[in-house]
C-alpha positions as CSV (number, residue, x, y, z in Angstrom):
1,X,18.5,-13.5,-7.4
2,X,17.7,-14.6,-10.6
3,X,15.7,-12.8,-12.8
4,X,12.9,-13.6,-15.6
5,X,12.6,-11.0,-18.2
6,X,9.6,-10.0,-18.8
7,X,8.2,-9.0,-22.5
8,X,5.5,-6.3,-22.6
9,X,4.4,-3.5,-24.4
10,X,6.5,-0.5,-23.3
11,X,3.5,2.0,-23.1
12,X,0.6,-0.5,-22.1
13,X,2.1,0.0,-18.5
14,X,1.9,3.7,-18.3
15,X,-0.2,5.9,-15.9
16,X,-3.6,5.7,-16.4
17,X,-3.6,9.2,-18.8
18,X,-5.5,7.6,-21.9
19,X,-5.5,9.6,-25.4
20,X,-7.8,8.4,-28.2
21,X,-7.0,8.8,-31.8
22,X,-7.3,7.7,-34.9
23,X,-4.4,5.0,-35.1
24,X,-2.5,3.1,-38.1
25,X,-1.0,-0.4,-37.4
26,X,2.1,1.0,-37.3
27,X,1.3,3.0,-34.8
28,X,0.3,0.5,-32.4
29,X,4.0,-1.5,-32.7
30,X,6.7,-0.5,-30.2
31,X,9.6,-1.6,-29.1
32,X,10.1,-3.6,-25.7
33,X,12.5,-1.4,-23.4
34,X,13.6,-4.7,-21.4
35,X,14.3,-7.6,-23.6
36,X,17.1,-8.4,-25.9
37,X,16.2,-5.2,-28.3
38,X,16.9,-3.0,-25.0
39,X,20.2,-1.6,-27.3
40,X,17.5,0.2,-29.6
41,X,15.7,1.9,-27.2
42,X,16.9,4.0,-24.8
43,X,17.4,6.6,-27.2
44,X,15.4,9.8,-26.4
45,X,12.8,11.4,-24.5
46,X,9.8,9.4,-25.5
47,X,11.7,6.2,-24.7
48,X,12.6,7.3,-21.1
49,X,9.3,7.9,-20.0
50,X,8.3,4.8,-21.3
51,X,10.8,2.6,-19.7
52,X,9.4,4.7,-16.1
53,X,6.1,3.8,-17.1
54,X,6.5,0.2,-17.2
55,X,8.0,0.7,-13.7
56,X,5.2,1.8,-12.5
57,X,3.1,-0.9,-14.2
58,X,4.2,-3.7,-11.7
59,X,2.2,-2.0,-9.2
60,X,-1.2,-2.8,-11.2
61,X,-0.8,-6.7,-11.3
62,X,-2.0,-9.3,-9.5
63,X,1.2,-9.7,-7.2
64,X,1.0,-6.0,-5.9
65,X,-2.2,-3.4,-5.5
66,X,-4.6,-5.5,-7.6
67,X,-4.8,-8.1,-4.6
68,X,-1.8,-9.8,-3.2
69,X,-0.1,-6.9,-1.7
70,X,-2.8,-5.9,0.4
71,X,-3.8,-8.9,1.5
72,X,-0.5,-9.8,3.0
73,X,-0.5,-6.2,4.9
74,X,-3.9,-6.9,6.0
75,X,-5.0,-9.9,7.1
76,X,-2.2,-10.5,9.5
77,X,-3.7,-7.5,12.0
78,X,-6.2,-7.8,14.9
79,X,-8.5,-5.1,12.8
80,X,-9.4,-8.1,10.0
81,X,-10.2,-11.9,9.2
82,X,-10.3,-14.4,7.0
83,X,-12.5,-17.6,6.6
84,X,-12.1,-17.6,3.1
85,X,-11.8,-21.4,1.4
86,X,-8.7,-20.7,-0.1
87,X,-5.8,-22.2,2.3
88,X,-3.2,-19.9,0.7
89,X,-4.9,-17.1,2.2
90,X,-6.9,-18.7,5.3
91,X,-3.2,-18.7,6.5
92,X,-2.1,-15.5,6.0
93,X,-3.6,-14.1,9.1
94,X,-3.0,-17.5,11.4
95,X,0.9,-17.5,10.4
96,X,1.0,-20.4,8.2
97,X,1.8,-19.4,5.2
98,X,3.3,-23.0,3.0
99,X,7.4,-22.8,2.0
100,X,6.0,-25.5,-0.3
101,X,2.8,-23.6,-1.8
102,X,4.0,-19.7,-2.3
103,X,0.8,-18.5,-3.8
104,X,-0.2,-15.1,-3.0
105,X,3.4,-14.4,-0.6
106,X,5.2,-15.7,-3.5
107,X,3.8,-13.8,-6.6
108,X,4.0,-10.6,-4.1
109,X,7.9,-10.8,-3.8
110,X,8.1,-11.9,-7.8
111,X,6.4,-8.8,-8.6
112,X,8.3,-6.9,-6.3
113,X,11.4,-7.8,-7.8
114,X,10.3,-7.4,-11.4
115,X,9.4,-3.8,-10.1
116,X,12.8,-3.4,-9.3
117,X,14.1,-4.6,-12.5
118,X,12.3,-2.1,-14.1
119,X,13.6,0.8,-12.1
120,X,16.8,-0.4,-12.8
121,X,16.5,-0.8,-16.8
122,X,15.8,3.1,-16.3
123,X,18.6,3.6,-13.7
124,X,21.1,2.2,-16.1
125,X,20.0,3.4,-19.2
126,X,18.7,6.6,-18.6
127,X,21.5,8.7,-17.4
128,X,23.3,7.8,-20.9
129,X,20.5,9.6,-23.4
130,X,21.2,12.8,-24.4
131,X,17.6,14.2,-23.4
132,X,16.2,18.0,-24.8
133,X,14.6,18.3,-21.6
134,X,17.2,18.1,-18.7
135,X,14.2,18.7,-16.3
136,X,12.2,15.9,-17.5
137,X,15.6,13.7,-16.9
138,X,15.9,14.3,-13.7
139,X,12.5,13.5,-12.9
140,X,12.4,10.2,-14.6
141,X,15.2,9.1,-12.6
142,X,13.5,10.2,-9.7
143,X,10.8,8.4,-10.2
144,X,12.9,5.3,-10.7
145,X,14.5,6.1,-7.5
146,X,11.3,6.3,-5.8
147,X,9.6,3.0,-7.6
148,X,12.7,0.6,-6.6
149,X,12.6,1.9,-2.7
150,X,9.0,1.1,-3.0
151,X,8.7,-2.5,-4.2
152,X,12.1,-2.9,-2.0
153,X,10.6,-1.7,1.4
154,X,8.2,-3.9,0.8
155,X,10.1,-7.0,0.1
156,X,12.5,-5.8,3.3
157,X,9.3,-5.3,5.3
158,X,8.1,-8.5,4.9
159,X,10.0,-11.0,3.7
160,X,13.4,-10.3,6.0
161,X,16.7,-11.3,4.3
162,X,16.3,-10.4,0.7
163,X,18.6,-9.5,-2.6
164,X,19.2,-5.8,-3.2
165,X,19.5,-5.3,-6.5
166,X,21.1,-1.9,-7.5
167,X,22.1,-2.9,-10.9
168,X,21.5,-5.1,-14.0
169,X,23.1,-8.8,-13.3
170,X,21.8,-12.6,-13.6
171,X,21.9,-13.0,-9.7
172,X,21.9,-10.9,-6.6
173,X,23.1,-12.8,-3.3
174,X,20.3,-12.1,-0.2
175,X,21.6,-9.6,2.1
176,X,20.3,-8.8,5.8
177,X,17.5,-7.1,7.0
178,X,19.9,-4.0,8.1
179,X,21.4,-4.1,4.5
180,X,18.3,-4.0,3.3
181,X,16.4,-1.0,4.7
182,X,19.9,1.2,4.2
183,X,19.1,0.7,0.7
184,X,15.8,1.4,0.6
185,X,16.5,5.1,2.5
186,X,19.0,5.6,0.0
187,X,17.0,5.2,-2.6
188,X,13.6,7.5,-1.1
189,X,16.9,10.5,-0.3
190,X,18.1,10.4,-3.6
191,X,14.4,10.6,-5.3
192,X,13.6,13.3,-2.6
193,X,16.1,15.1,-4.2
194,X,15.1,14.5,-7.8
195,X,11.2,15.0,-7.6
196,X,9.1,18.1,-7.5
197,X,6.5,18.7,-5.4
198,X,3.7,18.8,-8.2
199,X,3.6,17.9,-11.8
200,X,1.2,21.0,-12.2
201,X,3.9,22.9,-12.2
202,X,6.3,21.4,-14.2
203,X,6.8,21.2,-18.3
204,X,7.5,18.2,-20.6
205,X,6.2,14.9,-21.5
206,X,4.5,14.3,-17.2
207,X,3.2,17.7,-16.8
208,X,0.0,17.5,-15.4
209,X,-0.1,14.1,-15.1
210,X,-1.2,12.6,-11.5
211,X,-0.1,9.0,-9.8
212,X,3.3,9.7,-10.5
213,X,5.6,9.7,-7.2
214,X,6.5,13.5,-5.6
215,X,8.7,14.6,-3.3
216,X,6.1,14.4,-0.7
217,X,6.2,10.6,-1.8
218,X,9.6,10.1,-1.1
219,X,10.1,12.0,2.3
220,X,7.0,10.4,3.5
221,X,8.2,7.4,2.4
222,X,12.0,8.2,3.5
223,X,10.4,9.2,7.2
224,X,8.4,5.4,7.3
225,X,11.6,3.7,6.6
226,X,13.6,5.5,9.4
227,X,10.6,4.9,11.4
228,X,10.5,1.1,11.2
229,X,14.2,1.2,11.9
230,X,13.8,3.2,14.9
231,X,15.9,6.3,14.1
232,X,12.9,8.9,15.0
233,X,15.2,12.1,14.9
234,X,15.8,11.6,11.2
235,X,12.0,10.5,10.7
236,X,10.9,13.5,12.7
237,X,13.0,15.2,10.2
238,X,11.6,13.4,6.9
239,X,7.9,13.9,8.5
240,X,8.8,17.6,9.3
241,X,9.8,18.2,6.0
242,X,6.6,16.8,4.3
243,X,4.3,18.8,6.4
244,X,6.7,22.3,5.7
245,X,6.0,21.8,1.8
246,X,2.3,23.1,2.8
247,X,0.6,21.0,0.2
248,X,-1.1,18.5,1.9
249,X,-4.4,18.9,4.1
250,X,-6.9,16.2,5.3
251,X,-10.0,15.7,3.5
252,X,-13.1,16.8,5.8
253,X,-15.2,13.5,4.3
254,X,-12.7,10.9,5.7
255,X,-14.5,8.3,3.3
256,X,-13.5,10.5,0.4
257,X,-10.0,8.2,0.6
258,X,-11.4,5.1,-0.4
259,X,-14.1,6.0,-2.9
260,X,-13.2,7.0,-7.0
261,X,-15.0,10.0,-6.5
262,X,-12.4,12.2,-4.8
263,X,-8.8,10.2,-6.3
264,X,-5.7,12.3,-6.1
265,X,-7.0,14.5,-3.4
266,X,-5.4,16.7,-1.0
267,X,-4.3,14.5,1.6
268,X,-2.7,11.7,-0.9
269,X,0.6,11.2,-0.7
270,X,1.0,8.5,-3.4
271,X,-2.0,6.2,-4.6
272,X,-1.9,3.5,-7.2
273,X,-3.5,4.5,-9.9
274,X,-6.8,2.0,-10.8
275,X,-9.8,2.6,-13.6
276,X,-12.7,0.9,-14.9
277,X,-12.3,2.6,-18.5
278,X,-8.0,2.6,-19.0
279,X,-7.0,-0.7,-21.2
280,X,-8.6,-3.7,-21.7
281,X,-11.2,-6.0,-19.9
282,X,-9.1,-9.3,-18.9
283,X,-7.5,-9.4,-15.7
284,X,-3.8,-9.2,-15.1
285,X,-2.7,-11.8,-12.8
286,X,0.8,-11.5,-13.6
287,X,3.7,-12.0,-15.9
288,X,3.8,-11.0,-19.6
289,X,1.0,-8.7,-20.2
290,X,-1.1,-8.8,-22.4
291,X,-3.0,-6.2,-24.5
292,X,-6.2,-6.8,-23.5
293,X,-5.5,-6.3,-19.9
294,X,-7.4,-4.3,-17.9
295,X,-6.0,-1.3,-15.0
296,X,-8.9,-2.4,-12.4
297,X,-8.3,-4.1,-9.2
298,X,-9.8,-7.2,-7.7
299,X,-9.5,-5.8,-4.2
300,X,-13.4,-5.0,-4.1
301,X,-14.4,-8.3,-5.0
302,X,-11.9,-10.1,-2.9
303,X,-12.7,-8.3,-0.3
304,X,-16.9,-7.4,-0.7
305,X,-19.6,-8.6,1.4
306,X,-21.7,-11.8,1.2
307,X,-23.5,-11.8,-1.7
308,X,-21.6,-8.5,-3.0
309,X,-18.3,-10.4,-3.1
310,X,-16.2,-13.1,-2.3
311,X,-16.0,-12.1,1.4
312,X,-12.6,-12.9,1.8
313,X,-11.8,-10.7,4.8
314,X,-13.7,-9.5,6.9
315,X,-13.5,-6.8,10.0
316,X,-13.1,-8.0,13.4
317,X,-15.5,-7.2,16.8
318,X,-12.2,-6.0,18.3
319,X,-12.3,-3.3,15.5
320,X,-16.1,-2.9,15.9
321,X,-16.3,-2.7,19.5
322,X,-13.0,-0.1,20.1
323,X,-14.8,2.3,17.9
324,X,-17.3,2.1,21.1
325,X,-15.4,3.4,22.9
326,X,-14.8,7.1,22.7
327,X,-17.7,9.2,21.3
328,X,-17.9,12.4,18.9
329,X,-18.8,15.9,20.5
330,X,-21.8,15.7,19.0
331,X,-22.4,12.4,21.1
332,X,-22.3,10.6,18.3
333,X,-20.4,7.1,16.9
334,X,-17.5,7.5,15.3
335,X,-17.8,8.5,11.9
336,X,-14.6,6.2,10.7
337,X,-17.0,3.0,11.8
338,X,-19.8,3.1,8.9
339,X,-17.0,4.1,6.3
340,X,-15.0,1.1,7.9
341,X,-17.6,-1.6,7.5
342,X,-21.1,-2.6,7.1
343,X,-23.1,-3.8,10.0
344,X,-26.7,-4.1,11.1
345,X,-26.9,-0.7,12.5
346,X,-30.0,0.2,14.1
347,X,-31.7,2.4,11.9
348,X,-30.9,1.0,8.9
349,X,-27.2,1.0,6.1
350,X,-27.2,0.8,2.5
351,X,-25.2,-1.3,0.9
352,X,-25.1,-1.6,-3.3
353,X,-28.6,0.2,-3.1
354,X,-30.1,-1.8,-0.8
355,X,-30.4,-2.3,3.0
356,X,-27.9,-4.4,4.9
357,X,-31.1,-5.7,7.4
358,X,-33.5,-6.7,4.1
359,X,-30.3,-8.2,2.5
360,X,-29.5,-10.5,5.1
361,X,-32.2,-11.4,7.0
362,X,-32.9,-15.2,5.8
363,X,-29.3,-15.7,7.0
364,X,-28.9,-14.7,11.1
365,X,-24.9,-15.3,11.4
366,X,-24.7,-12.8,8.4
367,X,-27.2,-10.4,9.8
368,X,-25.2,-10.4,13.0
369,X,-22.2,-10.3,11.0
370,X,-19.5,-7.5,9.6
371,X,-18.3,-6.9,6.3
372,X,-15.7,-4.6,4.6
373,X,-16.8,-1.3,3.3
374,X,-13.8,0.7,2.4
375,X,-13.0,0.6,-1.3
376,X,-16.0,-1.0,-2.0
377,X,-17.9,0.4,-4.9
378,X,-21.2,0.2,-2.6
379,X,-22.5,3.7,-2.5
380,X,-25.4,2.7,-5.5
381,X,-23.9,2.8,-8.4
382,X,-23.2,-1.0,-9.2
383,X,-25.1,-4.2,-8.2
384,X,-22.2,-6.1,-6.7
385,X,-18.4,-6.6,-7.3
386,X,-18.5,-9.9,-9.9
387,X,-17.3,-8.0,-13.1
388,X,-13.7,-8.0,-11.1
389,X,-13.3,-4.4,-12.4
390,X,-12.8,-2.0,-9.4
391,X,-11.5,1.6,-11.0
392,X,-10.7,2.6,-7.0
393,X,-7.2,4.2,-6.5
394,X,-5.5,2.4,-3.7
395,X,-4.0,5.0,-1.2
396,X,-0.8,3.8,-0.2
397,X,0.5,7.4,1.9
398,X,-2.0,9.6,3.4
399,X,-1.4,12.4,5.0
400,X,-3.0,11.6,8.0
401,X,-0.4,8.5,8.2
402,X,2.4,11.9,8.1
403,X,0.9,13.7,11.1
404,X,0.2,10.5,13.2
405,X,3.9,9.5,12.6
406,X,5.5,12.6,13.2
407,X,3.4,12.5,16.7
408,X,5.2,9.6,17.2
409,X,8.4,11.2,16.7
410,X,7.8,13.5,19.0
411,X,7.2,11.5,21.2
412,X,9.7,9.0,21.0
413,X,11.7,12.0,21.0
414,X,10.8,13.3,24.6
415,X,7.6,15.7,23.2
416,X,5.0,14.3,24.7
417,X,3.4,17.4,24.8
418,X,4.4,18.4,21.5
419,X,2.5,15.2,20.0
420,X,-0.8,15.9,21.1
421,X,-1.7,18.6,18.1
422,X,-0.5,16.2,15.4
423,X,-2.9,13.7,16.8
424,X,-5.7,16.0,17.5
425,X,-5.7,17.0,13.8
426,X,-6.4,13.7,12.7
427,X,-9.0,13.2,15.8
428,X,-10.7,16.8,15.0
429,X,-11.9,15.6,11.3
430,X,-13.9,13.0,13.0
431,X,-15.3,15.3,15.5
432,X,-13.6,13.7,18.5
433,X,-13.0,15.9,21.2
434,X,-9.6,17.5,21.9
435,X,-7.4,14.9,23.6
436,X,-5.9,17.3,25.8
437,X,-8.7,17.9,27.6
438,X,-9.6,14.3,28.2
439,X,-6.5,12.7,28.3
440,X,-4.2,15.1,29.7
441,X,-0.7,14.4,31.3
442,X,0.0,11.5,29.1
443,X,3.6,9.8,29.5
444,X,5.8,8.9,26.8
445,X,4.8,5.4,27.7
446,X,1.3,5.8,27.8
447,X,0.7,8.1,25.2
448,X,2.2,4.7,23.1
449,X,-0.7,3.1,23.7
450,X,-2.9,6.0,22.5
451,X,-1.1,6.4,19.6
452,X,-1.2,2.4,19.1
453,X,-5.5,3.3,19.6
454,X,-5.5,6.2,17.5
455,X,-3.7,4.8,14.3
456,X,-6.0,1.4,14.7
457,X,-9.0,3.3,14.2
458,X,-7.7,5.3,11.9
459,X,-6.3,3.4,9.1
460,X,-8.0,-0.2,9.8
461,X,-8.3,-2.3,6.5
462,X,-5.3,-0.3,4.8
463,X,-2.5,-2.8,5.4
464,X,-0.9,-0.5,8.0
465,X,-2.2,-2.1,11.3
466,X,0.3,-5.6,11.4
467,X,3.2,-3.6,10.2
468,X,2.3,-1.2,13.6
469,X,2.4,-4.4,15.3
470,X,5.5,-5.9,14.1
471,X,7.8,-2.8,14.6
472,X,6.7,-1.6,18.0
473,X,7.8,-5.4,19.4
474,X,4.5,-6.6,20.4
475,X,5.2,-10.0,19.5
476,X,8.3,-10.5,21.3
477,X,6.4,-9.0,24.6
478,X,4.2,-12.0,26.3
479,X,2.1,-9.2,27.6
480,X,1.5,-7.5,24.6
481,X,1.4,-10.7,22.6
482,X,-1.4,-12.2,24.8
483,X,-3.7,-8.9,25.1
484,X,-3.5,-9.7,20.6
485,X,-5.0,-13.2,21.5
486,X,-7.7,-12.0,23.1
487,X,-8.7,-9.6,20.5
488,X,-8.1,-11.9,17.6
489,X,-8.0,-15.8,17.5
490,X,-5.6,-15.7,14.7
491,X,-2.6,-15.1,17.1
492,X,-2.9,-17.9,19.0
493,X,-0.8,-19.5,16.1
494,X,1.8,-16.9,15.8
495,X,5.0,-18.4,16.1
496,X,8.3,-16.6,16.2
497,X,10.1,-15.8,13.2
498,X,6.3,-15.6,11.7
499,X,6.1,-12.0,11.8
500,X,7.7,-12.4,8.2
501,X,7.1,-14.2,5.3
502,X,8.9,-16.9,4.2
503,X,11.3,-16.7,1.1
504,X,9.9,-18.6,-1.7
505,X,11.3,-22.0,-2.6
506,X,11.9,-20.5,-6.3
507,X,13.9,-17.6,-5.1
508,X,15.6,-20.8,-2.6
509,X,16.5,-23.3,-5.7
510,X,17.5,-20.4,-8.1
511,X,19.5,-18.6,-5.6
512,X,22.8,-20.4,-4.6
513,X,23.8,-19.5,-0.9
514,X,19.9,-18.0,0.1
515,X,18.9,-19.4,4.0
516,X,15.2,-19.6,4.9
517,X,13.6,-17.0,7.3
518,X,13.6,-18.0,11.1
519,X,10.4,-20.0,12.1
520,X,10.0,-21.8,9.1
């Protein structure tokens, strides 16, 4: 692969942790970690943690968590939908995606890679500085570790055949999907080892500081990657592991994960870190930053409800109507629905303030209609989602996603039994009533299919529902494939090979020897 270099400002990337002072000129000029200057940097402490922080700061543009990524994890599941105007993403979710137009697919993988770059400028350079704080070292090159497994499990996820770059060169040749995902476990073991388990406890330039990645990150991370590979005994093992460190818990208010009121919180794993006050007010799309950029996301907007925002993606009735289907112990709908979506619900729902019936009542096909409601800033506070400035964290690992993939280990495993408390967990914040005792006896093979229920209704609308999809088979099975068309249109186009992405022409004229995806 060939690479762009990208010139930035090596702290305007950091975590959102924001100091104010009284500042020179002098102050404000730093030195650019990646470009042809690189010589004169990687020299101490200071620099190290700068050069992680800019690794970090490819997960705050436009090609990752401020709208791309999620829209490609999204909008290819039966839990959403898109009639937005813009082709590029109309057809996402209908498997279409352009070779010849790579906007939105395109700027993901770009991104991706420039991620990895960036964990590799610290890779390379970071194990040659003679650090005071040996500690702090360590952790930095954890955190590398952890960064370059991310962006690469997602560019292995989706896109297939892809380079794996381990090391600083002009091009990388594509390797195969198998090639690919060893990688990306290498890389979550070797940050496992590397990272604590909270920077509360730890002293040095990061201590205190949250977003960055833990060892709970990377053995989550490590389990998902066995996981979509199909080796449950080691993901059992990874999953085990993260639920044995006895720091994670689920959150009794399950809306609490997509709101900024409760960031960072107790069953967060890892969550990009967003805010309406850190850096400037323009929008960073992509490439060379700038100094007025902002650390906001455009997810709200591209994603909020007629008249609130652009309405880009929507739930679907599939999603509405299986949360029907089972109620609370309190005989009661589940709660997951209204922090899922807005709807007319009889009795009345606020949205921004005001009520979803008064809103929409001039217009009947959006008054019979459903919108998006998690990380939507909707609970009063602001008018609508036009200032393009969400400060919501996107949760990428929560801990609810550990306990309902270990139960899948266990039961891939032969304990079906044994999976039933992981799930009821997750089932018991909700106040559903204890599987058990109204599904007992489950097979192996059946309790798939509960599992399959229970993580739909559980994380719709957080990019994990299509990657579900995509790894249990369903697509290659015509029974499975046509129970999908009946729940959402956007299948009947699915063709093979369209499970991924394609590679973008770019990456195909400035990579000699790179063949396109199957199915395109």
């Amino acid at each position: 692969m060939k690479y762009k270099i990208y010139n930035y400002l090596a702290g305007f990337f950091s975590l959102v942790i924001i100091t104010t002072s009284c500042v020179s000129d002098e102050d404000l000029i730093q030195v650019d970690p990646n470009n042809d200057a690189a010589d004169s940097f990687w020299k101490n402490d200071q620099d190290a943690i700068e050069g992680v922080n800019a690794a970090y700061g490819s997960l705050l543009t436009d090609g990752t968590y401020m709208r791309s990524t999620p829209l490609l994890l999204d909008l290819k599941g039966d839990d959403c939908r898109s009639n937005s105007p813009w082709d590029a993403m109309y057809n996402v979710g209908r498997f279409n995606s352009n070779v010849s137009n790579s906007a939105i697919y395109g700027w993901a993988f770009e991104t991706y890679y420039q991620g990895i770059y960036r964990a590799n400028q610290v890779l390379t350079n970071v194990p040659s500085i003679n650090m005071t704080d040996a500690a702090l070292k360590n952790r930095i090159l954890g955190q590398a570790y952890f960064l370059r497994g991310l962006y690469l499990f997602h560019a292995v996820n989706m896109f297939k055949k892809v380079p794996v770059p381990t090391e600083i060169a002009a091009f990388y040749p594509q390797k195969t999907n198998e090639e690919g995902w060893a990688q990306v476990i290498a890389d979550f073991k070797k940050a496992a080892e590397l990272l604590p388990t909270s920077y509360t406890t730890v002293s040095g330039l990061d201590a205190g500081q949250k977003g960055r990645a833990t060892k709970g990150a990377a053995l989550g991370y490590l389990g998902k990657a066995y996981l979509f590979t199909k080796d449950f005994a080691n993901a059992k093992i990874a999953f085990k592991q993260v639920i044995d460190l006895g720091v994670y818990s689920l959150v009794s208010n399950y809306r609490d994960n997509f709101t900024d009121t409760n960031e960072n919180n107790s069953e967060s794993l890892f969550e990009v870190q967003f805010s309406r006050s850190a850096g400037g007010v323009d929008l960073g799309w992509g490439g060379a930053p700038a100094s007025g950029w902002g650390k906001t996301s455009a997810r709200a907007i591209t994603y909020g409800p007629r008249a609130f925002g652009w309405t880009d993606v929507q739930p679907t009735w599939t999603l509405y109507n299986e949360f029907q289907q089972e109620k609370t112990t309190a005989n009661t709908v589940d709660p997951r629905l209204d922090a899922t979506m807005f709807y007319n619900k009889p009795g009345g729902m606020q949205l921004y303030g005001q009520n979803f019936a008064t809103v929409y009542a001039g217009n009947s096909a959006d008054l019979n209609d459903l919108f998006c409601r998690k990380y939507e800033n909707s609970d009063g506070a602001y008018a609508n989602e036009f200032d393009w400035r969400s400060g919501i964290n996107e949760r990428l690992l929560r801990y609810a996603d550990i306990l309902l993939m270990y139960a899948e280990c266990l039961n891939e495993t032969g304990d079906t039994q044994g999976a039933y408390s992981f799930i009821q967990m997750v089932r018991t914040r909700v106040g559903l009533p204890n599987l058990a005792t109204v599904k007992p006896g489950l097979t192996q093979v059946t309790m798939r299919d509960q599992i399959g229920h229970e993580r739909f209704l559980e994380f719709p609308l957080e990019g994990h529902r299509f990657d579900d999809i995509r790894r249990w088979g369903w697509l290659q099975d015509p029974v499975k494939l046509a129970w999908l068309k009946t729940r959402d249109v956007e299948f009947n186009s699915y063709a093979a090979g369209r499970e991924f992405f394609p590679i973008p022409q770019l990456e195909m004229d400035n990579n000699p020897g790179t063949s396109q995806n199957d199915g395109y």
